[in-house]
KEMAR-868270 format. One line per 2 residues: number of its first residue (from 1); their letters; for each residue x negated, y, z negated of N, C-alpha, C, O. Coordinates in steps of 0.1 Angstrom, whole numbers, plus 5000, padded with zeros to 4 digits. Atoms other than C-alpha are relative to their C-alpha. Layout:
// residues N
NUM) A) X Y Z X Y Z X Y Z X Y Z; ...
This chain:
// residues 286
1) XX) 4991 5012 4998 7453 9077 3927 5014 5004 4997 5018 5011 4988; 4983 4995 5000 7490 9080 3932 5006 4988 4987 5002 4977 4986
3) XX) 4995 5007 5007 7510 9066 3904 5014 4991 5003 5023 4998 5010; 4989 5002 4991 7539 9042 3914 5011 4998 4986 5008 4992 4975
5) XX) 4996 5002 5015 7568 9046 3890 5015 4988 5005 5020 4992 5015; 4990 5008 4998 7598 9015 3892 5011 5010 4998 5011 5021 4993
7) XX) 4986 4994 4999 7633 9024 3895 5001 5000 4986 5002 5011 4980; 4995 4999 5015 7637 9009 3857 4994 5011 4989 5000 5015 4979
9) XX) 5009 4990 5004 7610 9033 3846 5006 5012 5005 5006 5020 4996; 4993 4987 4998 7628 9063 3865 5017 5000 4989 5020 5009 4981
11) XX) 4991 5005 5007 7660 9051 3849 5000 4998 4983 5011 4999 4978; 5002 5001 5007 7647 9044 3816 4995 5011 4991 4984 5016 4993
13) XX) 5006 4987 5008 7646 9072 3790 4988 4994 4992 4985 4983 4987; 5006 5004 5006 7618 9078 3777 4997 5002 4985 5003 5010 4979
15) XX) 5003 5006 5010 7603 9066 3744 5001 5012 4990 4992 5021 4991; 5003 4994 5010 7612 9086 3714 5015 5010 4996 5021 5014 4985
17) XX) 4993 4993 5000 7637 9105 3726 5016 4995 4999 5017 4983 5003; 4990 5002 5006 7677 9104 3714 5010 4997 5015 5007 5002 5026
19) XX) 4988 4999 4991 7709 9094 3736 5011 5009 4997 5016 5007 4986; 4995 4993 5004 7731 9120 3738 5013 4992 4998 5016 4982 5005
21) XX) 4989 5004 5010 7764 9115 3715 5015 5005 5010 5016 5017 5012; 4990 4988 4998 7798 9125 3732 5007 5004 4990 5008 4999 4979
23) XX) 4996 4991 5006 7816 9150 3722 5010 4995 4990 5018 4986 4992; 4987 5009 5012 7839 9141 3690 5012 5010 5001 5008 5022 4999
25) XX) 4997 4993 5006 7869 9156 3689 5007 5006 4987 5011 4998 4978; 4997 4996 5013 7881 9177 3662 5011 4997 4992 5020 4993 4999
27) XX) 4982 5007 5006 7914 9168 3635 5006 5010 5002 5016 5008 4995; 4995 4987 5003 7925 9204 3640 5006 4996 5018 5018 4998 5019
29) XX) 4997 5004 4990 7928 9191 3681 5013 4993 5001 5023 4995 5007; 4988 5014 5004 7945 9159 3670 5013 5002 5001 5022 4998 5009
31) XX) 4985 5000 5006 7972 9171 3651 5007 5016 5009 5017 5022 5006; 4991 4987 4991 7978 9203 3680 5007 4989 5009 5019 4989 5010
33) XX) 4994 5016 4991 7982 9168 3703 5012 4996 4995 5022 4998 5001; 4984 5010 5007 8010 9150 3683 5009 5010 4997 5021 5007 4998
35) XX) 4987 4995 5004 8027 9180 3671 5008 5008 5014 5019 5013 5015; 4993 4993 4988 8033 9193 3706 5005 4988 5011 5011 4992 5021
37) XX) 4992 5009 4993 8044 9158 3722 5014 4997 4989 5024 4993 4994; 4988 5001 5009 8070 9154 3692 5009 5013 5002 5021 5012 5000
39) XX) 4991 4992 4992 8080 9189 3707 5009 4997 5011 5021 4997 5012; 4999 5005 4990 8081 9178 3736 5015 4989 5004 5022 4989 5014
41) XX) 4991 5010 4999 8105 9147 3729 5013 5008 4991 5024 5008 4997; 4989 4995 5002 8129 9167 3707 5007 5013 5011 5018 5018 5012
43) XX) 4992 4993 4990 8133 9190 3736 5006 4995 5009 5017 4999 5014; 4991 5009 4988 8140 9163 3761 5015 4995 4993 5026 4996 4999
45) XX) 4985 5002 5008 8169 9150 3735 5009 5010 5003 5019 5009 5010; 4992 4992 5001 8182 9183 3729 5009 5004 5015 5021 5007 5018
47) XX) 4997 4992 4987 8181 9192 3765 4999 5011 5005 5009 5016 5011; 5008 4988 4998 8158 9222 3769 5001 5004 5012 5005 5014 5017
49) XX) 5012 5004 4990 8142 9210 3797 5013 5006 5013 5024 5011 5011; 4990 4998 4988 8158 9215 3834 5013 4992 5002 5024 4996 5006
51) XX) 4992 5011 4994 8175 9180 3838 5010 5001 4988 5017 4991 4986; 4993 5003 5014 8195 9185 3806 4997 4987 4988 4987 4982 4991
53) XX) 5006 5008 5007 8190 9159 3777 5014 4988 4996 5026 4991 4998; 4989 5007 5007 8212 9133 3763 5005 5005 4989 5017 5003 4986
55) XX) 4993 4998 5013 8214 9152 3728 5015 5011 5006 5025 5012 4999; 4995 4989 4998 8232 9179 3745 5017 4993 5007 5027 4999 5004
57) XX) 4990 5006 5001 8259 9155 3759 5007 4988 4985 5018 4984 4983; 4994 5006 5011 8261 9134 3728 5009 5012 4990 5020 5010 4984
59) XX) 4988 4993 5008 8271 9167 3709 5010 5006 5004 5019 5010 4997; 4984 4995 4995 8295 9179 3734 5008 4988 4999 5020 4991 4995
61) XX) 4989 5010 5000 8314 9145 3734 5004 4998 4981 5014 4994 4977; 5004 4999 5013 8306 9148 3696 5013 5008 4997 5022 5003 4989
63) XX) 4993 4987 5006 8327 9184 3694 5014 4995 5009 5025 4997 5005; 4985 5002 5000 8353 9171 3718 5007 4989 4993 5018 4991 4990
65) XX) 4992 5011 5005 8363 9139 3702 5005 5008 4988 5017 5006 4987; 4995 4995 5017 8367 9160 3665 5007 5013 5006 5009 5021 4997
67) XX) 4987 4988 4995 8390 9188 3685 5013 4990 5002 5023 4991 4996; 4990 5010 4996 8410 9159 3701 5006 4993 4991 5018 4992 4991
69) XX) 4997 5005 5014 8413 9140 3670 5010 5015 4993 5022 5014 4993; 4995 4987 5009 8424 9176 3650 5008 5004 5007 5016 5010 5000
71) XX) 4987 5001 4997 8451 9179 3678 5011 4993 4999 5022 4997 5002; 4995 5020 5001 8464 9144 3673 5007 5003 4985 5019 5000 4983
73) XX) 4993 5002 5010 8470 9152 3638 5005 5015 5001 5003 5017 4990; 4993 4989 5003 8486 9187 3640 5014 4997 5008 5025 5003 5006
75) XX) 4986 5003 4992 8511 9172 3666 5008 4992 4998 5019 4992 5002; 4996 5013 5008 8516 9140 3648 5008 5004 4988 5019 5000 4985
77) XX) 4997 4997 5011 8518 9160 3613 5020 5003 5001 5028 5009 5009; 4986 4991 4996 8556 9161 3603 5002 5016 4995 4995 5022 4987
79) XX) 5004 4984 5002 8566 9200 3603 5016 5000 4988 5024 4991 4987; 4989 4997 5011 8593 9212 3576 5015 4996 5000 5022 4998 5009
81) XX) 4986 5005 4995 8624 9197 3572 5012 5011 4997 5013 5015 4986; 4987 4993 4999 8655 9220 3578 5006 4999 4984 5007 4989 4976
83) XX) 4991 5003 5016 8673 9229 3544 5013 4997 5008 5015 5003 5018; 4982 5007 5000 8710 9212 3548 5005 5004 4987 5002 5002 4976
85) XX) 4995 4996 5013 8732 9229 3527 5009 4991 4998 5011 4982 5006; 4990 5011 5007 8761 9212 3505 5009 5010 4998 5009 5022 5000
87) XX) 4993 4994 5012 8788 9219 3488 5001 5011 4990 5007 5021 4987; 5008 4992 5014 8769 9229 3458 4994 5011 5006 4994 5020 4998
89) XX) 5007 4986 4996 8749 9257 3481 5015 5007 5005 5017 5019 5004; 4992 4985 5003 8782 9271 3488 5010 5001 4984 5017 5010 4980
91) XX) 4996 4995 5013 8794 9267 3454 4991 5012 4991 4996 5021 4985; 5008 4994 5009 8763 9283 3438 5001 5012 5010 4997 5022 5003
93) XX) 5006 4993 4991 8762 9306 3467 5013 5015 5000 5014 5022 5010; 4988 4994 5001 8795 9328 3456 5010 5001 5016 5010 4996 5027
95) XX) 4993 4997 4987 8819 9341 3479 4994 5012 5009 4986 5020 5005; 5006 4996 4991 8814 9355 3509 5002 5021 5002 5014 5023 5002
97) XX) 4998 4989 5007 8813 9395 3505 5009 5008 5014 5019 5014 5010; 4993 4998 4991 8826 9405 3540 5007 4994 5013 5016 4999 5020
99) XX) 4995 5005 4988 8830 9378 3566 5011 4990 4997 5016 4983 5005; 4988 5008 5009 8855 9362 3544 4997 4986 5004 5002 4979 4995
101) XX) 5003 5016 4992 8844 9326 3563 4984 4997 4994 4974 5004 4995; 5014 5009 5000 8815 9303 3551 5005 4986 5007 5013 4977 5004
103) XX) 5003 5012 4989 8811 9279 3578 4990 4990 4996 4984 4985 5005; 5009 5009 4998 8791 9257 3567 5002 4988 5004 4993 4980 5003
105) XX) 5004 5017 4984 8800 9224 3590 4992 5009 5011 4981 5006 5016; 5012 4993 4991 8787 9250 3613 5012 4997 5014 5008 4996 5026
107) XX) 4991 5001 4988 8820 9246 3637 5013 5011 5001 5024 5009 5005; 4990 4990 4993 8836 9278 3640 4990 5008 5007 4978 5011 5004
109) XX) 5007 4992 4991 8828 9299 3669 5001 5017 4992 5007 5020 4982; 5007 4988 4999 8814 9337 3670 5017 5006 4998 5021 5013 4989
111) XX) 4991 4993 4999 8848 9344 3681 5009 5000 4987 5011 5011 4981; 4994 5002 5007 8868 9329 3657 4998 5008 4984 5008 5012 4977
113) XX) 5004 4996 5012 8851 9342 3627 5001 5020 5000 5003 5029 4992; 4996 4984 5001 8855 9377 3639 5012 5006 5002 5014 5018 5002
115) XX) 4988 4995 4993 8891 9372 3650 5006 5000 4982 5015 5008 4977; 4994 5003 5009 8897 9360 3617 4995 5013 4984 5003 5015 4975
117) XX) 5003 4991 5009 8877 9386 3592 5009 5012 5006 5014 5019 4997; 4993 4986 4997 8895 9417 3616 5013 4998 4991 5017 5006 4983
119) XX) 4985 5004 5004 8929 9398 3606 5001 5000 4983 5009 5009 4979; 5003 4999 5014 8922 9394 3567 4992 5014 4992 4992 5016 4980
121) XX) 5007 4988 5008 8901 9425 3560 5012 5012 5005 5010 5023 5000; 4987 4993 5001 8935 9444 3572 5013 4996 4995 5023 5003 4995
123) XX) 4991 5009 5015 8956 9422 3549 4997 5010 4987 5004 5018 4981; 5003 5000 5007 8936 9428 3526 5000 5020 4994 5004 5025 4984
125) XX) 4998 4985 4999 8934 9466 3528 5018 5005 4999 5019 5016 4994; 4987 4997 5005 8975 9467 3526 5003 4994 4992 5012 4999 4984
127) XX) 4986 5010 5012 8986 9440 3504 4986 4997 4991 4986 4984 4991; 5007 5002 5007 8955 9439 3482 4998 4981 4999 4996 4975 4988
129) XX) 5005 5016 5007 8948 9400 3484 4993 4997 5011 4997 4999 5022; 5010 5007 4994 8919 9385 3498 4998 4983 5001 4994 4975 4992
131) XX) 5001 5013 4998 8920 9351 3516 4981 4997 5005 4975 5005 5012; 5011 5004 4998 8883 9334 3518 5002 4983 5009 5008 4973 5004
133) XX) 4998 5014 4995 8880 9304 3544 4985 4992 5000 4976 5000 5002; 5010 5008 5008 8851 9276 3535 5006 4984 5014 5016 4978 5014
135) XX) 5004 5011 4992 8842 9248 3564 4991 4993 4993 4981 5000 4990; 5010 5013 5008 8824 9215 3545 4999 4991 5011 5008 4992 5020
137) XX) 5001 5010 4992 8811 9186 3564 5007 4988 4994 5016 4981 4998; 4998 5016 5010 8815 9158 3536 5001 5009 4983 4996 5020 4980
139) XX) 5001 4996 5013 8822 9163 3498 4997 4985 4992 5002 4974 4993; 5005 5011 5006 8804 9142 3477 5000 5000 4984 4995 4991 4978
141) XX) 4998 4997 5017 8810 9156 3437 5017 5001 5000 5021 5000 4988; 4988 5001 5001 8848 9157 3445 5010 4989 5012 5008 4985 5023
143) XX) 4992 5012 4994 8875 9132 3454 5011 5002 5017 5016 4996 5026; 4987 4998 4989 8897 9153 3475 4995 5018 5006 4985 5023 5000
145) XX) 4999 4985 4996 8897 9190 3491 5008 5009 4991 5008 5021 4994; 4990 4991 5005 8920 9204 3468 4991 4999 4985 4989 5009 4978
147) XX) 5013 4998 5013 8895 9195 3436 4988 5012 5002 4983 5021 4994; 5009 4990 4994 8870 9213 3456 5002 5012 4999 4994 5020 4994
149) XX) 4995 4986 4999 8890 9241 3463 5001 5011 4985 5000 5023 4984; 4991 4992 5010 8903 9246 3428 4986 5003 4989 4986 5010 4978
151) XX) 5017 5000 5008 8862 9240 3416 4991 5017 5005 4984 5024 4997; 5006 4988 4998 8851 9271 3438 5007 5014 4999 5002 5025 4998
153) XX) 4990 4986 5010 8884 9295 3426 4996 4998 4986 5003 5005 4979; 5004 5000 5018 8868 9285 3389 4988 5007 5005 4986 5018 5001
155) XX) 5014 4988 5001 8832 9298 3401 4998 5009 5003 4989 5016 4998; 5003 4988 4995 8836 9324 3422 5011 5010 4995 5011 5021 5002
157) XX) 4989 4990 5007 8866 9341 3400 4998 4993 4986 5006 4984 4985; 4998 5004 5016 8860 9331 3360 5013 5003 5000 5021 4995 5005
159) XX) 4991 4994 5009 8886 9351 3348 5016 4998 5010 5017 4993 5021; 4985 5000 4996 8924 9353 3356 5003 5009 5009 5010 5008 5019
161) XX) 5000 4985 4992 8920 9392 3367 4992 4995 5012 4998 4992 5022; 5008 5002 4984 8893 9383 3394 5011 4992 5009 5014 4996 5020
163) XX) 4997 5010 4992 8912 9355 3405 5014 4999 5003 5019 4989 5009; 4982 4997 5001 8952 9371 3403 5001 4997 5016 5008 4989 5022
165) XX) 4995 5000 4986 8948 9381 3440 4992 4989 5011 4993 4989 5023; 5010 5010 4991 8926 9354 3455 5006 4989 5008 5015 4982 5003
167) XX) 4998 5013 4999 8929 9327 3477 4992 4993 5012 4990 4998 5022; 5012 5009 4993 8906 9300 3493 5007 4989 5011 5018 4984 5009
169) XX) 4994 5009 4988 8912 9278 3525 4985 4991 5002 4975 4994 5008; 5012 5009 4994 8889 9246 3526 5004 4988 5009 5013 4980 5008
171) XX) 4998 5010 4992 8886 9224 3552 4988 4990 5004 4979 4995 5011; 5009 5012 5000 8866 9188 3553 5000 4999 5013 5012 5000 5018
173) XX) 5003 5004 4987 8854 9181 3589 4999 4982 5000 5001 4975 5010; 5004 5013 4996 8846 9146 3585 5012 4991 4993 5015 4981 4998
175) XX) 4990 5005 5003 8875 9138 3562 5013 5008 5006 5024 5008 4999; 4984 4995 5000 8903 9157 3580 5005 5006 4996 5014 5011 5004
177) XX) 4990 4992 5011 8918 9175 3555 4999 5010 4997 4989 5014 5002; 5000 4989 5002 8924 9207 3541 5007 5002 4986 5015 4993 4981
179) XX) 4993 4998 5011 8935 9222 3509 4999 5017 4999 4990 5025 5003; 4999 4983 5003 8946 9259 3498 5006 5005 4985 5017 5003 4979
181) XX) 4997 4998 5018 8946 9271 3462 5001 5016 5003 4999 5021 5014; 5003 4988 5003 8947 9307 3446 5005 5003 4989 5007 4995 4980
183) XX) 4997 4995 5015 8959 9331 3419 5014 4997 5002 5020 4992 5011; 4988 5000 4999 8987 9334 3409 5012 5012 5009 5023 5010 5014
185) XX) 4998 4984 4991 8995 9372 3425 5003 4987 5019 5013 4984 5025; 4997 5006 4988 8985 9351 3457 5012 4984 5004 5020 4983 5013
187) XX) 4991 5010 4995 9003 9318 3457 5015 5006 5000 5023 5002 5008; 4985 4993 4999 9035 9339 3450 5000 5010 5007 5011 5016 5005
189) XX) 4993 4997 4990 9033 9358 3477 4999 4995 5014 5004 5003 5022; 4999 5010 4991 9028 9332 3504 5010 4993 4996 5020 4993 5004
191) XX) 4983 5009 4997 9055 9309 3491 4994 4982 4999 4985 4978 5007; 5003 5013 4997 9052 9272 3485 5000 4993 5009 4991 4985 5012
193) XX) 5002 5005 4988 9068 9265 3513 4992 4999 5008 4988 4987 5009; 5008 4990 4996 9044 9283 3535 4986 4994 4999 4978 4993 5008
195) XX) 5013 5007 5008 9014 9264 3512 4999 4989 5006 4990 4984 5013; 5006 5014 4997 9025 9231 3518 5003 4995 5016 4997 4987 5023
197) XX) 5001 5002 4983 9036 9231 3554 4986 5004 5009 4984 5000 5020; 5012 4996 4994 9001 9246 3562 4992 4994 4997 4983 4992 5006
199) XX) 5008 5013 5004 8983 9221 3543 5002 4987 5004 4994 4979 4999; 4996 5014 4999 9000 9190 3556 5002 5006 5018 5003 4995 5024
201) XX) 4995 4999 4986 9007 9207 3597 4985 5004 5003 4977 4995 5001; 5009 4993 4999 8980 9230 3604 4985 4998 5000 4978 5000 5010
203) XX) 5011 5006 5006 8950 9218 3587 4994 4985 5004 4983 4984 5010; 5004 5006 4997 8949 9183 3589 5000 4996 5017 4991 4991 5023
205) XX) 4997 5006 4988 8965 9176 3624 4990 5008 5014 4987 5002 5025; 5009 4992 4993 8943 9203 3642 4983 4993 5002 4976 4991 5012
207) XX) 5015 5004 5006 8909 9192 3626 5001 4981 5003 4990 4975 5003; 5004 5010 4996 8918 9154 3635 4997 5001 5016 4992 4992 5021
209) XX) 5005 4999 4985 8914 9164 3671 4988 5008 5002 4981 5010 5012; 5016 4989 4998 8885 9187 3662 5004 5012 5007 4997 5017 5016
211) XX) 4996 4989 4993 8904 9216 3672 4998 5015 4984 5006 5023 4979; 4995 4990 5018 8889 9234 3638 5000 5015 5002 5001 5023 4993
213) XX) 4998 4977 5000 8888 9274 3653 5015 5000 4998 5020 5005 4988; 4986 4994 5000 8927 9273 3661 5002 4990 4986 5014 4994 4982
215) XX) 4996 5006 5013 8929 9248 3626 4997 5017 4992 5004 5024 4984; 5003 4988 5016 8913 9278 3605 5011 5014 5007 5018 5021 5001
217) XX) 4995 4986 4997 8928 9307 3627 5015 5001 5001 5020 5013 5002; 4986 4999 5001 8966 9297 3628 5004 4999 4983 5013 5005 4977
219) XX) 4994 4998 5018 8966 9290 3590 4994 5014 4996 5000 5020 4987; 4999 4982 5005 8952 9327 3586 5011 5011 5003 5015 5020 4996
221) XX) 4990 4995 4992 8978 9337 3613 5015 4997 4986 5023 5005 4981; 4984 5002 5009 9006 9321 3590 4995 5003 4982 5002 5012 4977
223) XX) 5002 4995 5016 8994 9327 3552 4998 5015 5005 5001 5019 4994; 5001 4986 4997 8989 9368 3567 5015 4998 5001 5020 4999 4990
225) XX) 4988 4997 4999 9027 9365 3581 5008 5000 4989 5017 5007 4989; 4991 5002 5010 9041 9352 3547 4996 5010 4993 5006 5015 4988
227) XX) 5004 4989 5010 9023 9377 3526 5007 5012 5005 5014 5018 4997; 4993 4989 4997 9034 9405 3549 5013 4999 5004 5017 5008 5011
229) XX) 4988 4998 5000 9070 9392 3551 5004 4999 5013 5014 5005 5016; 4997 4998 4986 9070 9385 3587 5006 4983 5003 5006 4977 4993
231) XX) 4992 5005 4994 9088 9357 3607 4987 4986 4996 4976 4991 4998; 5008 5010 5000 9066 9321 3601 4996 4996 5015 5005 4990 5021
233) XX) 5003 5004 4987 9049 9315 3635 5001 4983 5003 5002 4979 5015; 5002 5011 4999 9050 9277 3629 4986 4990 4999 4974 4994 4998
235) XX) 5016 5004 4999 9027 9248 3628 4995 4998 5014 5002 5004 5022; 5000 5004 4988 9009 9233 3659 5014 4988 5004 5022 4980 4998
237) XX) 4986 5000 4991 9034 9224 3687 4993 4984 5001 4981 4983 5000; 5005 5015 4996 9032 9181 3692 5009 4997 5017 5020 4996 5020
239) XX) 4997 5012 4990 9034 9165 3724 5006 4986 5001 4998 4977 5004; 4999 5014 5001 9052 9135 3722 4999 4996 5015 5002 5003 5025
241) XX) 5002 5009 4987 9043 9110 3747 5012 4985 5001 5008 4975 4996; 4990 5012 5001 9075 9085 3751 4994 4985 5005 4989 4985 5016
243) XX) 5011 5016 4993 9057 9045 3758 5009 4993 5000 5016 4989 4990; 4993 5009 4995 9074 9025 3777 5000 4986 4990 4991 4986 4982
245) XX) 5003 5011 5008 9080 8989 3760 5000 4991 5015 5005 4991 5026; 5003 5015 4984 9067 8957 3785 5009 4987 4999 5010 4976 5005
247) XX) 4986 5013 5002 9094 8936 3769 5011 4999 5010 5018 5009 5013; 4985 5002 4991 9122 8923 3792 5012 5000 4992 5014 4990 4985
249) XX) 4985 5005 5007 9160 8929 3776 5004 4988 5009 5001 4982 5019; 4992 5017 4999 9185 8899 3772 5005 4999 5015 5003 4989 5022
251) XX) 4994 5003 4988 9202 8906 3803 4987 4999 5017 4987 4992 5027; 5012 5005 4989 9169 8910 3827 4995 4986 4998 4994 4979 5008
253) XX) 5007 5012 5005 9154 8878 3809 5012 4989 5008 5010 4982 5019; 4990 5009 4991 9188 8858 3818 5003 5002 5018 5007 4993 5025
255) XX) 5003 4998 4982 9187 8873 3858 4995 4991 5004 4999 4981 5010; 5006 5008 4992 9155 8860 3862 5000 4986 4993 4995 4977 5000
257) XX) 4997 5016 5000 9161 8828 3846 5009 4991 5010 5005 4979 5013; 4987 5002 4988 9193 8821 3871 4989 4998 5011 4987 4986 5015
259) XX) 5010 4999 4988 9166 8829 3900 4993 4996 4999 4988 4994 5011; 5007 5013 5003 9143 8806 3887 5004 4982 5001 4997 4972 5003
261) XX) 4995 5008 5003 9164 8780 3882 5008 4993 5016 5015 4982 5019; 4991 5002 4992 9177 8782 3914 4990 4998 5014 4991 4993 5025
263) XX) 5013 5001 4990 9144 8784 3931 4992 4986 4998 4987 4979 5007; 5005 5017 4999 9132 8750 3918 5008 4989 5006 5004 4980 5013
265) XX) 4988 5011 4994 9166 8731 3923 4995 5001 5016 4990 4991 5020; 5001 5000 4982 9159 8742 3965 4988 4989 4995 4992 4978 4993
267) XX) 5011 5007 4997 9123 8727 3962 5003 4987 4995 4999 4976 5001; 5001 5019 5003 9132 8696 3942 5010 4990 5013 5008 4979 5018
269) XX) 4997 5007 4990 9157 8691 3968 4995 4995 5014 4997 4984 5020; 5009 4997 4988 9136 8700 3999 4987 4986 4996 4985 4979 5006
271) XX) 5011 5001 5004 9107 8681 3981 5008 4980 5003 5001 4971 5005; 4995 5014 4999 9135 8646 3983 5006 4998 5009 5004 4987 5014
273) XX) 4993 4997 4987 9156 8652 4012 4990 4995 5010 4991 4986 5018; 5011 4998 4981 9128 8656 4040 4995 4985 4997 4998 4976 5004
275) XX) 5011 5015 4997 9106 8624 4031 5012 4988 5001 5009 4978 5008; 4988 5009 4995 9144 8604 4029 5003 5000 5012 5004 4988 5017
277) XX) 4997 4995 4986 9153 8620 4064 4988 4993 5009 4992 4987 5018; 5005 5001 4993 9119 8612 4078 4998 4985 5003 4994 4980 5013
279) XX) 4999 5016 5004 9122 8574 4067 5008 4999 5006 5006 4993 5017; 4984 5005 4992 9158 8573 4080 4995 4999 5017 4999 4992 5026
281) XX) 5004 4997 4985 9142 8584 4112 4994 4990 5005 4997 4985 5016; 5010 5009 4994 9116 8560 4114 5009 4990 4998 5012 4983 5009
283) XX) 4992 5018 4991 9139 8528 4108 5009 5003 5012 5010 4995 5020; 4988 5000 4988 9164 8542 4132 4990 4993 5015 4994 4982 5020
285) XX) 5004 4999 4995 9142 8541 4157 4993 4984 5006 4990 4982 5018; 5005 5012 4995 9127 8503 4157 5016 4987 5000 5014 4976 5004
């Protein structure tokens, strides 16, 4: 006899026997799993991958902002301030050893300073006396140019011997003026005259026009001629300009007063005459 077996009977395991378990897997799996998608995500940040990542634009905008910034302040930073010398830097700063000129307003030309050391360093070579010329902008420890003057023949000559044949030419740019000291050797052989015509013509009247090359190089021109005995060249030449006056004299003033007087009388007459005449007219007439 044939046995007949149901589907649930084909389908149903039989009696005794176990269901198989799946597979478990292992913690050594697991943690290969998590540590290779946490790769995974720090390479997409970084920007490993093909498409690039966001980390990789966050640290380039990162490295330019902190360049751009660090140019900001090096262009911003202020840079060294210029030394401005004084007074006191050419006091402390002796005299000048061969260009005979310390400029410091900073307003004589190239030329000037070379026309003027040729001219004094062959003075100086015949008649033993050495003139030094000294440009200031402003003086601010003395009252006048001539304190000044007589402040840097005390420092840069102590003694009487240093300072027999010496003589100094300073000139204020902002105040105008000028002053000229020296030894004694020197002021007697220039001449007082010579001193104060050059300090009162020369000096100031040049330098108020801002003409300070020919201010410093004609008073070299003329303190050289008196020492070597030569003819005084003069100071600068003046232009006078003659100005008319806009006042009328007595006799113009009385003209036109006459011509005035003579010009109203017509109109007051003109002005009573005609409207009488034209009245006369009209009664005649009715």
């Amino acid at each position: 006899m044939e046995t007949l077996l149901s589907p649930s009977t084909l389908l149903t395991p039989p009696r005794g026997s176990k269901k198989p378990a799946p597979a478990a897997l292992s913690p050594r799996s697991v943690v290969s799993c998590a540590l290779k998608r946490q790769q995974q995500a720090v390479a997409a940040w970084r920007g490993d991958g093909r498409g690039g990542g966001v980390g990789s634009w966050a640290s380039f905008l990162q490295h330019g902002l902190a360049a751009a910034a660090l140019s900001l302040a090096i262009s911003l930073a202020p840079g060294p301030a210029p030394a401005v010398a004084s007074e006191f830097d050419v006091l402390n700063g002796g005299p000048p050893e061969d260009s005979y000129v310390v400029d410091d307003a900073g307003v004589l030309s190239r030329v000037t300073k070379s026309d003027v050391k040729r001219l004094i360093r062959d003075l100086e070579s015949r008649k033993n006396v050495r003139i030094n010329f000294i440009t200031v902008r402003k003086l601010t420890s003395k009252a006048d140019a001539f304190e000044y003057a007589d402040q840097l023949l005390e420092k840069w000559y102590p003694t009487v011997e240093e300072g027999n044949n010496k003589g100094i030419v300073v000139l204020v740019t902002s105040q105008k003026e000028g002053a000229i000291t020296g030894g004694p050797a020197f002021v007697k052989a220039v001449g007082d005259s010579i001193l104060d015509s050059t300090v009162s013509e020369n000096l100031p009247v040049l330098a108020t026009d801002e003409k300070y090359n020919e201010a410093i190089y004609t008073t070299a021109k003329r303190l050289a001629a008196a020492i070597d005995g030569l003819p005084d060249p003069g100071g600068p030449s003046f232009k006078e300009n003659k100005r008319e006056s806009n006042f009328k004299t007595k006799g113009e003033t009385e003209e036109k007063r006459g011509q005035f007087t003579l010009v109203v009388g017509g109109l007051l007459v003109i002005a009573f005459v005609v409207p009488m005449a034209q009245y006369y007219a009209y009664i005649s007439k009715k």
